[in-house]
Residue, then its C-alpha position, 0 to 999 in steps of 0.5 A: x500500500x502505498x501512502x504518499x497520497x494520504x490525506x485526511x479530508x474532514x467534511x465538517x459543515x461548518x467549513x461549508x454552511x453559512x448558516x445552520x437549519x436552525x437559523x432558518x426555524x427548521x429542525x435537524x439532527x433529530x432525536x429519534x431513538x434511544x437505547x429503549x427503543x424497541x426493534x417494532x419502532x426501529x423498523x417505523x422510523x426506516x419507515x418514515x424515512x423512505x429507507x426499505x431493506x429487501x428482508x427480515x434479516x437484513x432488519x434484524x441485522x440493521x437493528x442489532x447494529x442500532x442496539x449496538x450503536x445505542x451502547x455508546x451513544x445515548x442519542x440516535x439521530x436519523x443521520x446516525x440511522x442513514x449512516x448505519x443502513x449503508x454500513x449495512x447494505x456494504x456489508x452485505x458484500x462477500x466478505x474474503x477479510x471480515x475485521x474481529x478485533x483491533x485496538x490502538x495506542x498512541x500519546x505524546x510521549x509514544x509512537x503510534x501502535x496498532x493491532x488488529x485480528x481479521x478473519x480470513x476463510x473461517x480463520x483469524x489473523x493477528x497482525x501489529x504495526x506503528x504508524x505515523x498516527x493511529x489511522x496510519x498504524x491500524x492501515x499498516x497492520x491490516x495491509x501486513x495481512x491483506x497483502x493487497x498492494x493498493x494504493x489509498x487514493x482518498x481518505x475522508x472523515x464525515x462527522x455524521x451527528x454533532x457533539x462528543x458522541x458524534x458518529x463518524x462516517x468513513x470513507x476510504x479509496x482504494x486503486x488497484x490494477x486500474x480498479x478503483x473502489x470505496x469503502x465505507x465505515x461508521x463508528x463512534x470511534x473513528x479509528x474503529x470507522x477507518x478499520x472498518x472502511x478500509x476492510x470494506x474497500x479490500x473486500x470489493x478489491x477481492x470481488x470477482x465484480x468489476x466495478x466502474x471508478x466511482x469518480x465515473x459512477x452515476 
């Protein structure tokens, strides 16, 4: 993998936006769903937003990533709801690298490290690296495992909801033998949402589908 061409974009909308919806007497970021909330009043709220899963098990699995999701952040915003439907439907892909487990380190008076267990054909892999920042480190122990030899072509951090619990909403480019794909990935942790967005990525890298460049996409 190579990383002269990483570059960290943050979409904040305060960077776009000169004024908020709330400057103009409209809501946002609504509270919708907390940790109470049942799966019966989930599956409305998807309703309600024009968001149709094709199957009960695709709910039941939305719904488990929601519970999920609930345990770290008190408040659940319909952003947070789009962003975790999409992690969802990528996940959806046949999966060659599945991510099991990893955790960082990093501090003023230390370097950056990483470890990460991926699962492989039923088998997991345990892989560490250091790295120039903690995203940096966890790439590196992933690629010792992928082996994929991509370039990163873009790496962008969306804040999904604002305040300390915000989602963040990865995404994650990789180029390989003229193929180019995204990956996406969301968590309160952004180191957990860029693991999971570059998993995704290599995923669609180890697909037999031939994909367009997204750049080309409609």
């Amino acid at each position: 993998m190579r990383l002269t061409s990483f570059n960290g974009v943050l979409k904040a909308r305060q960077t776009y936006e000169i004024m908020t919806a709330e400057d103009v007497g409209w809501s946002t970021n609504k509270i919708v769903l907390g940790k109470l909330s049942g799966r019966t009043a989930f599956r409305q709220r998807l309703k309600e937003l024009g968001i149709e899963l094709d199957s009960d098990d695709a709910v039941n699995k939305a719904f488990q990533r929601f519970k999920d999701l609930a345990d770290k952040k008190a408040d659940i915003f319909d952003e947070d709801l789009y962003a975790l439907v999409s992690e969802e439907a990528a996940a959806r892909l046949d999966e060659h690298w599945k991510l099991v487990h990893m955790n960082q380190a990093s501090g003023t008076e230390q370097r950056p490290h990483a470890k990460v267990v991926l699962m492989e054909a039923g088998a997991e892999k345990r892989s560490e690296s250091e790295g120039d920042g903690p995203v940096d480190a966890t790439f590196k122990a992933i690629e010792k495992l992928a082996k994929s030899g991509s370039e990163l072509l873009l790496y962008s951090v969306n804040a999904v909801t604002t305040g300390t619990e915000s989602q963040d909403e990865v995404t994650v480019r990789l180029a390989k033998g003229g193929r180019v794909v995204n990956g996406v990935g969301a968590d309160t942790d952004i180191v957990v949402a860029s693991a999971k967005a570059y998993v995704s990525a290599l995923n669609k890298l180890a697909s037999k589908v031939e994909r367009l460049n997204p750049q080309h996409s409609a």
